[in-house]
C-alpha positions in Angstrom: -31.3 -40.1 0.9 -28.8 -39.6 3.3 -26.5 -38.1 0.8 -28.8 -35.4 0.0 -29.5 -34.3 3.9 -25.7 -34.0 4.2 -25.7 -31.9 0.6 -28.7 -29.5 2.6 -27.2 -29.3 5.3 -23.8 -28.3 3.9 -25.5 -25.8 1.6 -27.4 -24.2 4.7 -24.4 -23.8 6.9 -22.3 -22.0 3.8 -25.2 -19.8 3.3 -25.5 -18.5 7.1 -21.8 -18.3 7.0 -21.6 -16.1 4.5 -24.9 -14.0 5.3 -23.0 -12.6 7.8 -19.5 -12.3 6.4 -20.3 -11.7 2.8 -17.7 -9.3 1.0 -16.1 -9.1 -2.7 -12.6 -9.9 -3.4 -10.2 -8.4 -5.6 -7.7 -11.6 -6.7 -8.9 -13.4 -9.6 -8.1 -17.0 -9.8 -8.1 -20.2 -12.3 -10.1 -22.9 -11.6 -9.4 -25.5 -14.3 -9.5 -29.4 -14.8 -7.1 -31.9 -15.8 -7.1 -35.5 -16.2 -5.3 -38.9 -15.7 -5.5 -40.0 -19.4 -6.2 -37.5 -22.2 -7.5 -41.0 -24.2 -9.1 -43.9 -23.1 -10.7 -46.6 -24.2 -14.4 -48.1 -23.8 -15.3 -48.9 -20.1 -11.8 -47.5 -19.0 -11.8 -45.9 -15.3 -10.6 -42.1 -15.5 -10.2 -38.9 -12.7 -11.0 -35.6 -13.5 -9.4 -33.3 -10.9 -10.9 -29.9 -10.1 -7.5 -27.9 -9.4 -7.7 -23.6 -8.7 -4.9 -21.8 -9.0 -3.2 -17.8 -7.4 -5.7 -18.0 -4.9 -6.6 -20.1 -2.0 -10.0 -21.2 -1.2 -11.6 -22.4 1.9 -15.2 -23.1 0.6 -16.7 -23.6 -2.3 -19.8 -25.4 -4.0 -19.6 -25.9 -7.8 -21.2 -28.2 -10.8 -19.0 -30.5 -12.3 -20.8 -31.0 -15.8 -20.5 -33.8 -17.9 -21.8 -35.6 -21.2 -23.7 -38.7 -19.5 -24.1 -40.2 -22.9 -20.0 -40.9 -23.0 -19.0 -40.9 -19.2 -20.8 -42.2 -16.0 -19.5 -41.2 -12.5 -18.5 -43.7 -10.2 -17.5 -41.7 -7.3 -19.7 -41.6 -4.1 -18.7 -38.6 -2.0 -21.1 -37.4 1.0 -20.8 -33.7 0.1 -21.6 -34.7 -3.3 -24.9 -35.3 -5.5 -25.1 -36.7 -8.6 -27.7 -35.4 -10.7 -28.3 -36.5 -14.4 -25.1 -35.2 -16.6 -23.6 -32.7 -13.9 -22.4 -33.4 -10.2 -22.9 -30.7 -7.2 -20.4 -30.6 -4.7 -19.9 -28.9 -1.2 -16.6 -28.2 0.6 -15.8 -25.7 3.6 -13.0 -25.7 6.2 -14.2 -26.2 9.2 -10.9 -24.7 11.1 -12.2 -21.3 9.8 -9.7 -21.2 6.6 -6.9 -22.5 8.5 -6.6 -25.2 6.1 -7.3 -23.4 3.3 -6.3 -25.0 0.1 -4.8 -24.6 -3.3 -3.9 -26.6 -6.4 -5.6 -29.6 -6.0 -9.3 -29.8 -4.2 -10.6 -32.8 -5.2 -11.0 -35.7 -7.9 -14.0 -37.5 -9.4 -14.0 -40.9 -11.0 -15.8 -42.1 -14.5 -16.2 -44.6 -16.6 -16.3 -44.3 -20.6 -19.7 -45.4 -21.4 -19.2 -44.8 -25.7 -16.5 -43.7 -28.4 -16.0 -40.0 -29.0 -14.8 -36.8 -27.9 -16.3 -35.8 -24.3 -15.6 -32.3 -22.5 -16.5 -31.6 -19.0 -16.5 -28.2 -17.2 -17.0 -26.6 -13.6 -19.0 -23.4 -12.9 -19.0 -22.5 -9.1 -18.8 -20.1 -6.5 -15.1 -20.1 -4.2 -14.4 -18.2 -1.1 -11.1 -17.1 0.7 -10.4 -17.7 4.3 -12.0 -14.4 5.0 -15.5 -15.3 3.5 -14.5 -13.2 0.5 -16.2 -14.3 -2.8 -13.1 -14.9 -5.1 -13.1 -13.9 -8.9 -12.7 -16.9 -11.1 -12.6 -17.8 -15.0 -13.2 -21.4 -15.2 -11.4 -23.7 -18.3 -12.8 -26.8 -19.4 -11.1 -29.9 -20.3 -11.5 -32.8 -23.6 -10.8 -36.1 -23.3 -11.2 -39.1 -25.9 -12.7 -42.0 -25.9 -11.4 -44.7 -28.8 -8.5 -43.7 -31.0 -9.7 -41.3 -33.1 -7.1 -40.1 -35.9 -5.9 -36.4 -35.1 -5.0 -33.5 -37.3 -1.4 -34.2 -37.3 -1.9 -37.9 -38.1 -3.5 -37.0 -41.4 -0.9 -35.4 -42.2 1.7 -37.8 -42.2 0.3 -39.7 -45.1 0.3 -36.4 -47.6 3.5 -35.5 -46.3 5.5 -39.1 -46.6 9.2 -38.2 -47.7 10.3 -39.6 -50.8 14.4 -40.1 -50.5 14.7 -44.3 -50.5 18.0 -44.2 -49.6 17.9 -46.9 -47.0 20.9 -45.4 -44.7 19.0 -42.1 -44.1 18.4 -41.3 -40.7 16.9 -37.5 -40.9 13.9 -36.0 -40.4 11.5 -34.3 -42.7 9.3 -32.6 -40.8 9.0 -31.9 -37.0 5.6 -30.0 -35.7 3.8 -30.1 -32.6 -0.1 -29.8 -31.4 1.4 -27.1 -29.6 2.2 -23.3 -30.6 6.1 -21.7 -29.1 9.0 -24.1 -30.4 11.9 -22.6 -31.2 13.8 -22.2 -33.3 11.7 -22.9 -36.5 12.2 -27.1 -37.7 15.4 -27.3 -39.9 16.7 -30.9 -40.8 20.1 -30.1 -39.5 19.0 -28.4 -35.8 18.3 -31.1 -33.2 17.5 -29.2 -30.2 14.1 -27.4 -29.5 12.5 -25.7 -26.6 9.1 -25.1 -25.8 7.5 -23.6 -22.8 3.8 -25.0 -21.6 1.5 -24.1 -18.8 0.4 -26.2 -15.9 -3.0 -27.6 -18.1 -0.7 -29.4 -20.8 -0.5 -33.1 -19.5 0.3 -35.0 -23.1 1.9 -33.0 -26.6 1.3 -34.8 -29.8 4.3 -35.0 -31.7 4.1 -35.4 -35.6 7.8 -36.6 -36.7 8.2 -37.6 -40.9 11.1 -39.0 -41.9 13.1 -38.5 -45.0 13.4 -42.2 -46.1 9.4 -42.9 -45.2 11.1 -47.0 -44.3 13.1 -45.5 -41.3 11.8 -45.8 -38.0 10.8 -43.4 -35.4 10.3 -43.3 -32.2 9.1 -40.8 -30.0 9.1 -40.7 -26.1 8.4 -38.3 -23.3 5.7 -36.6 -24.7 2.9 -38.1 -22.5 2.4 -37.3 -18.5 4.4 -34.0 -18.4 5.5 -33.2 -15.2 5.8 -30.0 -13.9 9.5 -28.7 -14.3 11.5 -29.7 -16.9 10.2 -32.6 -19.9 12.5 -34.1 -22.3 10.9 -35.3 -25.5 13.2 -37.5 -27.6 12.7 -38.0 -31.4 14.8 -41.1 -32.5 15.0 -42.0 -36.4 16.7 -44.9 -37.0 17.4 -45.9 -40.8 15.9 -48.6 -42.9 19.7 -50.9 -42.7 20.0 -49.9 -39.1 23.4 -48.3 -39.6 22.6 -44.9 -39.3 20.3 -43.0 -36.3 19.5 -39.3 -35.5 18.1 -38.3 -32.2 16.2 -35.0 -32.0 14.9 -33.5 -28.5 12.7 -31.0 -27.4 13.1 -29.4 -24.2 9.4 -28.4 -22.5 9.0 -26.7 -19.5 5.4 -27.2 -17.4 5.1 -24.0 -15.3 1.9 -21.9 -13.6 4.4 -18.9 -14.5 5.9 -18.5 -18.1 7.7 -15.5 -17.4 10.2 -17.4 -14.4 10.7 -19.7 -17.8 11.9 -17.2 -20.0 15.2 -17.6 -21.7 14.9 -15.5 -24.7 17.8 -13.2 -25.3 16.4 -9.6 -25.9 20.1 -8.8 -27.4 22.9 -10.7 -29.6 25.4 -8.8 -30.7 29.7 -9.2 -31.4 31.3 -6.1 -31.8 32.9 -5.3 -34.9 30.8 -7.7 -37.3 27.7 -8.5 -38.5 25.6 -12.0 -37.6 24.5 -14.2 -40.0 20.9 -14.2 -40.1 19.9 -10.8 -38.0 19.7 -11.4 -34.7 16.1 -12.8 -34.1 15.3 -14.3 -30.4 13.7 -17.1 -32.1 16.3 -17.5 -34.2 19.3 -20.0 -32.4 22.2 -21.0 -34.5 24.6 -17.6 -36.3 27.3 -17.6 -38.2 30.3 -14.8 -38.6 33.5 -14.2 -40.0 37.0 -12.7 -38.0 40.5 -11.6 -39.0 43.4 -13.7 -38.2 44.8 -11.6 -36.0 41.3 -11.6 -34.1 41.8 -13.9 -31.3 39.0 -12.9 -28.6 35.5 -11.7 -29.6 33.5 -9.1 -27.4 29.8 -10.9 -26.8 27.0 -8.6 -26.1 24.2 -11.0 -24.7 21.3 -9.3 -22.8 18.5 -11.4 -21.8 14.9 -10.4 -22.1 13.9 -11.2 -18.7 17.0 -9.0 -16.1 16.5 -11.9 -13.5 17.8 -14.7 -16.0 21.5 -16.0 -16.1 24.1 -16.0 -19.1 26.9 -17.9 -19.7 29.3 -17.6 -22.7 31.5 -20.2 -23.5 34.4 -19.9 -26.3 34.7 -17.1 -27.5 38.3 -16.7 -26.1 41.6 -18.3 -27.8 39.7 -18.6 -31.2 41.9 -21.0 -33.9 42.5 -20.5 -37.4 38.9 -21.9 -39.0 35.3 -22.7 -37.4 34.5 -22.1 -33.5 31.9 -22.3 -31.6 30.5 -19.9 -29.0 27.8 -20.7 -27.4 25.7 -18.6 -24.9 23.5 -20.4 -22.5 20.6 -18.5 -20.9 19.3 -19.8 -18.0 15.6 -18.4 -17.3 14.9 -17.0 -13.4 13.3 -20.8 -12.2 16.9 -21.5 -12.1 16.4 -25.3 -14.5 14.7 -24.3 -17.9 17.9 -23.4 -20.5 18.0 -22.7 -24.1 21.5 -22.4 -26.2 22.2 -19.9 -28.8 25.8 -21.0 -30.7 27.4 -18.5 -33.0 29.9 -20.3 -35.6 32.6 -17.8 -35.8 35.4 -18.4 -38.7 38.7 -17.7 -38.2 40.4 -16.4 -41.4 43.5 -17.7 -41.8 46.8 -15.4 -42.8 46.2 -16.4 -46.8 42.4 -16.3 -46.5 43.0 -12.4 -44.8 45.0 -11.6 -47.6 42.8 -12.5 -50.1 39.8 -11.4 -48.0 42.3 -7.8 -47.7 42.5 -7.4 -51.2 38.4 -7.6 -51.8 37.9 -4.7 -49.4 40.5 -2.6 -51.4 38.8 -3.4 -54.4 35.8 -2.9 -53.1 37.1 0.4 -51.6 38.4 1.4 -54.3 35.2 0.5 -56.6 33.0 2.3 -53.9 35.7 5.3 -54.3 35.7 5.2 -58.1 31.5 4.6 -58.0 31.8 7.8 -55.9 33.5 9.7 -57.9 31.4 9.5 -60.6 28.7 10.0 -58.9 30.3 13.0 -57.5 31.1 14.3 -61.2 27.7 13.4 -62.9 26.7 15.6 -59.8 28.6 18.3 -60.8 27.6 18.2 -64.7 24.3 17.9 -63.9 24.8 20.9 -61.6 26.1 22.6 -64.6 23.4 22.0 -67.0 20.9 23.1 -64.4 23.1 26.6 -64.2 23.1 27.3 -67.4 19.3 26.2 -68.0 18.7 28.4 -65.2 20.6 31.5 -66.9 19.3 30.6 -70.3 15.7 30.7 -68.7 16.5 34.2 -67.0 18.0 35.2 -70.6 14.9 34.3 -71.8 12.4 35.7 -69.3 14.8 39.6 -69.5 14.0 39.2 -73.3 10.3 38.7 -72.5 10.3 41.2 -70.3 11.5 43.5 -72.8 9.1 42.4 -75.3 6.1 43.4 -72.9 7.7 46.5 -72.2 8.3 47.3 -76.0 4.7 46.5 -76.4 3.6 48.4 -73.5 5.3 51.6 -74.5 3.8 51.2 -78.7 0.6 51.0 -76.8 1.1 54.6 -74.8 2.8 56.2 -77.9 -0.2 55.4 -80.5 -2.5 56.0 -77.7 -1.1 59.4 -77.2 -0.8 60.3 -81.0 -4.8 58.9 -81.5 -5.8 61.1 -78.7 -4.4 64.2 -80.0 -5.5 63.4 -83.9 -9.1 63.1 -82.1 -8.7 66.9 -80.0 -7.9 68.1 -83.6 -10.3 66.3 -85.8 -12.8 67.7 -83.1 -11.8 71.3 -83.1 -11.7 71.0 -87.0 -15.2 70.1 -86.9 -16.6 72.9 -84.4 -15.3 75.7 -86.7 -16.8 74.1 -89.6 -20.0 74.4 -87.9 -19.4 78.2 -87.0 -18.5 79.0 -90.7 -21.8 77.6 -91.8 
């Protein structure tokens, strides 16, 4: 009883505050949840936290909704009133938005009451320190109760790799409940990055091994932090003589654009990459003379505020280097690493590799020149189809002319046989 006096009162003070003061604001702002586990099990304990983020508040009412069939709350809050599955809650500053507040504003307890998936969500009204009604979107949050097998789980057992050998150590498949790492799972690329906002607290990883007997194990991927996350994939083989370590680098940020480290432009002058250049895309090859022995490295980042480094690509020996280009993205600690393997010819390979361009030159030359002929035959043929065509149409042209004229001349001669057969016939009928 004494709860719900505190709750009236609270609500009547907000409302006369903001009778007077009421206005619209412009900033829109996030007001999310997250949560200490993501899974728990039966009668566990878990907090939901109600968190709002690019914009501060300095009072606000919402209702916290809940499924009451899964979760009961075990909190007991003065400002707060539990009723059946949702829970109302009451919060102003009362040093007049002095101690206005953002990120965090406050955390609930539950119990899991059954097995299943349970999803809360907050609807609510938040004002700034100047009694100004902020915008919000609100996002809700899932947790489970009991293991429940996920997508990626089922998978592993219709993907299970089939090569016994019991020394192998490498990885099959690599995929994440998560869209954005790059670059694309190859077997032979052990460094990833993905990028992941404030919300993502766990990452299911899905990891099958060649040899379906080697072991794996996967750590970091639960309790992100924000910053920088390393995830660490490590097969180990069936006879314990061979391991692999894959990694995943994940940044947790509220701004994805301060983490970006894609490179908007790869380019080494005088030859081509191997694939295209593709920002997704992090390991090139490339081929240079022997007598190259620096390389000129165009690398433009998409975002002007990040850093690049290149390393290597001056002094280059006879056979395979590496240059790699490390962008650092504008938060100053998320990196990603292109590397460009750029062979070296040495003086026999140039030779040899001298003699296929002549060749080639020389094919392209011959290819041309031929072209260039059957250019100029054809050219011929269509001259002289073109005269024989106006030899033709003059002759035509006669013709119709030939025609034309017969026409005149019998019309001329059958005009004047007609005068005379006429006049023939008028003296006749005189005579009679």
């Amino acid at each position: 009883m004494q709860n719900k006096k505190v709750f009236i009162i609270l609500i009547f003070t907000i409302g006369c505050c903001y009778f007077f003061n009421y206005s619209y604001a412009t900033n829109t702002a996030t007001v999310y949840l997250s949560s200490s586990q993501d899974m728990v099990e039966k009668n566990e304990e878990i907090e939901i936290t109600i968190n709002i983020k690019n914009e501060k508040t300095a009072s606000f009412y919402f209702s916290l909704y809940f499924d009451d069939s899964k979760f009961e709350c075990i909190s007991n809050f003065e400002s707060a009133n539990v009723i059946d599955n949702h829970i109302v809650f009451v919060w102003y500053d009362s040093n007049g938005g002095k101690g206005a507040k953002e990120g965090e504003l406050v955390k609930f307890k539950f119990r899991a009451k059954e097995n299943g998936l349970a999803t809360f969500n907050v609807q609510g009204e938040f004002y700034n320190e100047k009694a100004q009604l902020v915008q919000t979107e609100f996002k809700e949050k899932q947790v489970q109760i009991g293991k429940e097998e996920s997508i990626l789980q089922k998978q592993v057992d219709k993907e299970q790799g089939n090569n016994s050998h019991n020394s192998n150590a490498i990885l099959q498949a690599l995929r994440l409940d998560r869209e954005g790492m790059t670059p694309k799972f190859n077997k032979d690329i052990h460094e990833y990055y993905l990028t992941v906002s404030n919300e993502i607290q766990d990452i299911e990883v899905l990891a099958i091994s060649e040899n379906p007997k080697a072991t794996i194990e996967v750590t970091g991927n639960t309790g992100l932090q924000q910053g920088l996350n390393h995830i660490s994939i490590h097969v180990i083989s069936e006879d314990k003589t061979q391991n692999n370590i894959y990694s995943i680098q994940v940044t947790k940020t509220a701004n994805l654009e301060l983490a970006n480290t894609n490179l908007e432009i790869l380019a080494i002058e005088n030859v081509l990459l191997e694939p295209p250049f593709d920002s997704s895309e992090m390991n090139y090859k490339t081929q240079v003379s022997n007598t190259t022995e620096n390389i000129n490295l165009l690398a433009v980042p998409e975002n002007e505020q990040a850093s690049v480094e290149v390393i290597g690509k001056d002094d280059l020996k006879e056979g395979k280097n590496l240059v790699v280009v490390m962008v650092t993205a504008p938060n100053g600690f998320t990196k990603k690493k292109y590397q460009v393997e750029v062979y070296r010819r040495n003086l026999e390979e140039e030779k040899i590799y001298q003699q296929e361009q002549a060749e080639q030159k020389n094919k392209l030359e011959d290819a041309y020149k031929i072209q260039e002929l059957s250019s100029d035959i054809v050219g011929m043929q269509e001259q002289a189809t073109t005269k024989q065509s106006i030899k033709y149409q003059n002759i035509a042209i006669w013709i119709v002319l030939a025609i034309m004229i017969a026409f005149v001349i019998i019309g001329v001669i059958w005009k004047k046989r007609y005068k005379k057969h006429a006049k023939n016939s008028k003296r006749t009928k005189h005579g009679n």
